[in-house]
N, C-alpha and C positions, 0 to 999 in steps of 0.2 A: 274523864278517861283515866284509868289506874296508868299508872308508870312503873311502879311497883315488881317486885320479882315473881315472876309467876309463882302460888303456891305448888310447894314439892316440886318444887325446880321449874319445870317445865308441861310435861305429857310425859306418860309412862310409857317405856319402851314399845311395850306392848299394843299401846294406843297408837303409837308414832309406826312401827310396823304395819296395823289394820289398814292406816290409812297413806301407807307409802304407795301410791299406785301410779301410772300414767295418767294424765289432764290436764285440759287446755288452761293456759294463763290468763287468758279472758280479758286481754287486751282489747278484744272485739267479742260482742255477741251477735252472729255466727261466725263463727273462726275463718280463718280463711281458707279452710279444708271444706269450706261450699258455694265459694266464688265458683260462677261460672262463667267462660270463655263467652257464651251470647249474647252477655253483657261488653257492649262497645261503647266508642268514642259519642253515640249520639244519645248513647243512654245516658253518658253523664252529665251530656250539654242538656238534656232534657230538666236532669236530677238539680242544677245549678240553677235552672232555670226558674224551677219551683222554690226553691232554698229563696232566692231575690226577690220572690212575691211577697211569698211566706211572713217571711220577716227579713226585711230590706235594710234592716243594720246590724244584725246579725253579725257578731267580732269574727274573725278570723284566726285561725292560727297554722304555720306553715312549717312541716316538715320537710328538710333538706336530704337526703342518700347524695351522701360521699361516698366510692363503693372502696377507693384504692385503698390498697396497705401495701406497704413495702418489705414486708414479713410475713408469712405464714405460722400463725399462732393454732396449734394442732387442736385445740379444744371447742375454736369458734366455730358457732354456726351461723352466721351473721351471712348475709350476701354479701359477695365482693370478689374484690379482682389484685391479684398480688401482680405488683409490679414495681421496677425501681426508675422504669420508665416517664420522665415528668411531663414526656409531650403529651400523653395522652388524658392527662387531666384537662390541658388545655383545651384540647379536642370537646371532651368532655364539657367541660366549664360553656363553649359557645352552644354546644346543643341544653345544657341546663339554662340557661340566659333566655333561650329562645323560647322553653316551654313555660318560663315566668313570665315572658310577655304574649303567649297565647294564654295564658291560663288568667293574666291579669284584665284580658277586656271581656272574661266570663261574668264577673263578678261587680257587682253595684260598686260606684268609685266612695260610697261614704258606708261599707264595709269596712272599718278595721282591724288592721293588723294587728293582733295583741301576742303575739307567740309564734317565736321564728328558732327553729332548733335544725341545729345542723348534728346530723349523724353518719354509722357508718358502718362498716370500713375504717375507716382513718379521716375527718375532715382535716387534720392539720399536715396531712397531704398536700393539701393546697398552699403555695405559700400567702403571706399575708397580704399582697397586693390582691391577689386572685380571692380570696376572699372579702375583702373589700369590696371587690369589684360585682362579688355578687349581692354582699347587701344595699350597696348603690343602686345595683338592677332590680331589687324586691322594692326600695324608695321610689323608681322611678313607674314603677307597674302597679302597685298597693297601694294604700293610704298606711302607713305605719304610725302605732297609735305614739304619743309622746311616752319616752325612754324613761320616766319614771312610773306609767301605766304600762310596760311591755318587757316582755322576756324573751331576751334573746340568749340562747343558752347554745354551746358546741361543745363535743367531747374531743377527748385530748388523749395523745397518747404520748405518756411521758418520755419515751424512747428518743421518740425524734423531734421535740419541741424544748426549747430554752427561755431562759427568763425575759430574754429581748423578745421572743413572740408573745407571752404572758402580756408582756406591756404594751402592744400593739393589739394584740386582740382585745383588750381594755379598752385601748383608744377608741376601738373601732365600734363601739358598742354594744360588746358581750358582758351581760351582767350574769350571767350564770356559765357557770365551770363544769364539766365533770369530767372524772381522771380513771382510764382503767389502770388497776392495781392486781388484783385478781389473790397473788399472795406474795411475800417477799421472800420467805425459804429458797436458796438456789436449788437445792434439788430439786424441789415444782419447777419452776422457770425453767430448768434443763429439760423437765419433762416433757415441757408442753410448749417448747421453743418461744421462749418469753423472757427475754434476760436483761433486766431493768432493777436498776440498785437503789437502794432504801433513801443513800444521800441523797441522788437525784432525783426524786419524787419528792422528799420532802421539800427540798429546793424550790421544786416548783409550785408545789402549795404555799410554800411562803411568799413568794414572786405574784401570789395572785390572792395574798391576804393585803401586800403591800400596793397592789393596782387598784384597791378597795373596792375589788367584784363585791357583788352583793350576797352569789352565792357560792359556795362551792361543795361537792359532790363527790364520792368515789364509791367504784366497783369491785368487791370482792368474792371471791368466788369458793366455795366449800365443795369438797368432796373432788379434787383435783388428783389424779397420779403421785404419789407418794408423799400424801399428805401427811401429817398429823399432829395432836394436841398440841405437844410442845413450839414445833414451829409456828403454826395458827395463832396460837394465843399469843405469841411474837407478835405475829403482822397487826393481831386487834391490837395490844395492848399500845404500837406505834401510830394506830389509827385514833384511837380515843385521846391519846396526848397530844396528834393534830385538830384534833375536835373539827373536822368537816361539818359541816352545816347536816346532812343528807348521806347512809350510807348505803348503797341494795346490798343484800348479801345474795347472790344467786346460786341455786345448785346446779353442779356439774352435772349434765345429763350425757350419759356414753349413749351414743345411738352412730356407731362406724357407718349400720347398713344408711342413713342418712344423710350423714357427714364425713364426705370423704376421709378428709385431712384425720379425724380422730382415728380411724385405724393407722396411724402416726406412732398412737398410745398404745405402748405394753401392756398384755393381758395382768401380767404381773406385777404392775404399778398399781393395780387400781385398789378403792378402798372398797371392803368392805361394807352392805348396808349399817350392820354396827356400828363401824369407825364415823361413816357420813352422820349416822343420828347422833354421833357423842360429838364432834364438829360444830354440826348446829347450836346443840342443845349448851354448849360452851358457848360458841357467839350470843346468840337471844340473850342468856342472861349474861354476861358481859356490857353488851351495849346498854342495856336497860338497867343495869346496876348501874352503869357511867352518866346515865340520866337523856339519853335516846328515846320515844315515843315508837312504840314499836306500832308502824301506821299501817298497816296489814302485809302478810306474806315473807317478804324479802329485802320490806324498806323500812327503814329507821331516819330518824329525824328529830332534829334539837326540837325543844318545846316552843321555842320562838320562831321556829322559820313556817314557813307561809302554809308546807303540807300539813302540820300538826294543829296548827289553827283553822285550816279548811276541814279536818276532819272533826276536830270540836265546835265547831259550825254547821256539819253536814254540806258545805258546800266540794268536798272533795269528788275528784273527777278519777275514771281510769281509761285512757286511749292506747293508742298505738307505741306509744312512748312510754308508758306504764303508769304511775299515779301523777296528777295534775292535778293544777289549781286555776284551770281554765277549761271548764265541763260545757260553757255557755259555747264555746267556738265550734263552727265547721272544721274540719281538720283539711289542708289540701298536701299532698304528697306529690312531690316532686323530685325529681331524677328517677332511675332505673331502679326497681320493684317497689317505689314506695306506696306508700296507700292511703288515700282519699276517705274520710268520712263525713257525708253533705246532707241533709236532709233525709237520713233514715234509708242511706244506703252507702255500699264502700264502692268504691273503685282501686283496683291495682296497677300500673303500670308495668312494660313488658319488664322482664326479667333479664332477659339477654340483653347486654351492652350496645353488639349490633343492633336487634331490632328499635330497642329503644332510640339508639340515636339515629336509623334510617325513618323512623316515623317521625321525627325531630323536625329533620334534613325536609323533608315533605310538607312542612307545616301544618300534621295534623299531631291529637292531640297521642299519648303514647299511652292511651287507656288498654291492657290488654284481657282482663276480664274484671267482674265485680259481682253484687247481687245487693237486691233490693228487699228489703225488708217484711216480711207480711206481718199480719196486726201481731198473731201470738207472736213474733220475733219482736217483736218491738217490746209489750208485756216483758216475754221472759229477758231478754237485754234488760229493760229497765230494774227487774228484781236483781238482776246480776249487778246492776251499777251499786244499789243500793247497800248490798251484803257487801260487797265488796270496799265500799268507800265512807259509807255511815254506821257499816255493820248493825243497823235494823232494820225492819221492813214493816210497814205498818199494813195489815191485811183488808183495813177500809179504807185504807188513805188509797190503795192501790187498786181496788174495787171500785170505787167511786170515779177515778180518774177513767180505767178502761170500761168500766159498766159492765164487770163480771162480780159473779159470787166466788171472791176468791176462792177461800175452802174448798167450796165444788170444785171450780175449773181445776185447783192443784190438791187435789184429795190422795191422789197416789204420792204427789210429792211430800205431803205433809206426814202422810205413813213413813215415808221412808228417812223423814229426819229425828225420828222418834228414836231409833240408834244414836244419831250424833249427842241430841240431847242426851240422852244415856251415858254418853263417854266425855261429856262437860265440854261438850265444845259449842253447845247454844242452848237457849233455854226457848220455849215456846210458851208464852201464853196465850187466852181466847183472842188476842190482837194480833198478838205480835213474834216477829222472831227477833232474837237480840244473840249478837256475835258473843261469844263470851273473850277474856283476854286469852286463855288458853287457846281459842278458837281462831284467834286472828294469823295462826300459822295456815293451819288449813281453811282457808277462804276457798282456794281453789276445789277441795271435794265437795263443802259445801254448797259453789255454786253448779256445780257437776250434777246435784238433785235436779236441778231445773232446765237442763240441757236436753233437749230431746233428741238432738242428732246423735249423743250419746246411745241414746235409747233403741234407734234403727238398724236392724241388724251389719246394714252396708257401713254406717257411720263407726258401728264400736271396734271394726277389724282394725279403725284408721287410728283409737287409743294408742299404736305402736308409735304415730307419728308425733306422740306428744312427749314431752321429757317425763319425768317423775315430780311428784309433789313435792317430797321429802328430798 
């Protein structure tokens, strides 16, 4: 894997323009713009049910939705619920407890747990008793594999958490960290109601170099209300000299008619598509001059940490959580909207707070739609994992497993990547297609070839509901 500065920078404008479009991030293949509602509670007990025959030790990995924040950050679009109210975590916390001990007598007791990630909203909402108290209730329902086999990771938001929580979430068994930062310029932070200071972020990176987490992680974000070069290369240049294990860089996608709170955001803050590509094209090489592994899209990573070697392995994963080093696990989603991947189908959970925790209260399970895979979803998922996480796809390797003529079955696909190859962003031989490193920006158009909902006249009006590539 080159490390290297991309030749002539990056992608020419031009290129970077062609392919600045709307598309899914491919956290899932099919998005969850084809979940449907007639997918229930017994289709998942069904789905689980096969999952435990299947393969009966099949690891585990379990997603946590924390939804609270105690602030309104105008740019997210995260589910969740603003409040500065703490009884209602509580509330909260006993109907999540309850769905970890109906969801834990689904599942074979010599499943293990190898991946426990709390997100959000805000987890460190919770204070550190209450979360304790939940990973005691995952030990008491799961088999949780031993703490030097398993990653237990929660995000942080540095606003309202201090060095003494840093050290109790250590104690507690969190080896992996991640910090939203987004950018440090106060005019951003004024913009997008996020005002959190340089000292005390660094503070707490160090408070969790000194707790000897294994990992740690941060969020920034490009293309933000009144961004620009000067201040950006600020916040990287403070970021590369903390040397984070793992950095995303994510673009700001303005979508008000979607997200309420960003109609918050002044028309007249916003950047320009130019200003966003010189932002980027400043990070990428930035990070990767600093000796970053740029491991597809939006994530970077030291050459030693566990993503950059899952990818020079080919054993790197992409789920709900974004790129992973646990591909082998079921995923289970737990609390309000999270989302289930078991055996070659997802499940959602309701969305609404209420509903969710009156199906709780009920003791059933809080599935409120999902969808089940047919064979080509399964094919084109698999090629999506593959460009996405190995960046090659081998055309017999992939034939031979589905019992298709590759070529034939993806003939229109292959036409059409006959441009990308053109614009250096993949090369195709009689085998194979191979990501190039210029390519590993646009993973996401690339794998947009092989998307047929894409393709359906009803599916492409739904392109609005997806952010931008670029």
């Amino acid at each position: 894997m080159s490390n290297k500065i991309y030749p002539q920078g990056l992608i020419s404008q031009d290129v970077m323009k062609k392919y600045d479009v709307s598309g899914p991030r491919y956290t899932s293949y099919p998005t969850a713009l084809q979940f449907s509602s007639s997918f229930k509670a017994n289709n998942y007990r069904q789905i689980v049910t096969q999952s435990n025959y299947t393969d009966s030790t099949k690891p585990l990995s379990l997603y946590i939705h924390i939804p609270f924040c105690e602030s309104l950050c105008y740019y997210c679009g995260c589910h969740k619920v603003i409040t500065k109210n703490k009884k209602r975590s509580e509330i909260y916390l006993h109907a999540l407890q309850k769905e970890i001990a109906l969801q834990g007598k689904l599942f074979n007791k010599n499943r293990e747990v190898r991946q426990v990630h709390l997100g959000g909203g805000t987890p460190t909402f919770l204070t550190a008793h209450q979360i304790r108290s939940l990973i005691e209730c995952i030990k008491d329902n799961f088999v949780l594999a031993p703490l030097s086999q398993c990653e237990i990771g929660i995000e942080i938001d540095p606003r309202t958490t201090n060095s003494a929580d840093i050290s109790s979430l250590a104690e507690i068994g969190f080896n992996r960290m991640s910090f939203g930062i987004q950018d440090f310029d106060e005019q951003v932070q004024i913009a997008i109601n996020r005002i959190q200071s340089k000292e005390q972020t660094l503070q707490l990176l160090q408070a969790v170099r000194a707790s000897k987490v294994e990992s740690l992680s941060v969020d920034l974000i490009y293309g933000l209300p009144k961004q620009n070069i000067v201040g950006f290369k600020d916040t990287l240049t403070t970021m590369i000299e903390a040397r984070p294990d793992r950095i995303a860089l994510y673009n700001y996608a303005h979508m008000p008619s979607l997200i309420k709170s960003q109609k918050l955001i002044k028309d007249e803050h916003l950047l320009s598509a130019e200003e966003k590509l010189a932002l980027l094209k400043l990070s990428v090489e930035s990070l990767v001059e600093a000796g970053y592994c740029h491991i597809g899209m939006d994530h970077f990573a030291l050459p030693k940490d566990p993503l950059s070697i899952s990818l020079e392995s080919g054993t790197l994963h992409r789920n709900f959580q974004g790129y992973s080093t646990n591909g082998d696990c079921d995923v289970i989603g737990l609390g309000v909207s999270a989302i289930s991947k078991i055996n070659g189908a997802f499940a959602q959970n309701h969305k609404s707070l209420p509903d969710y925790q009156n199906a709780i209260s009920h003791h059933e399970l809080a599935t409120q739609r999902g969808y089940l895979l047919s064979e080509d979803d399964k094919i084109r998922a698999d090629i999506i994992q593959h460009l996405m996480c190995s960046h090659i796809l081998n055309f017999n390797d992939l034939g031979a497993q589905y019992k298709i003529n590759f070529k034939e079955y993806f003939n229109h696909e292959l036409i059409k990547l006959e441009a990308m190859g053109n614009d250096g962003l993949i090369t195709i031989d009689q085998d194979t297609i191979k990501i190039t490193d210029r390519g590993r920006l646009l993973l996401r158009n690339i794998a947009m070839v092989f998307d047929k909902y894409l393709r359906s006249n009803t599916s492409s009006l739904n392109t609005i509901k997806y952010s931008k590539v670029l």
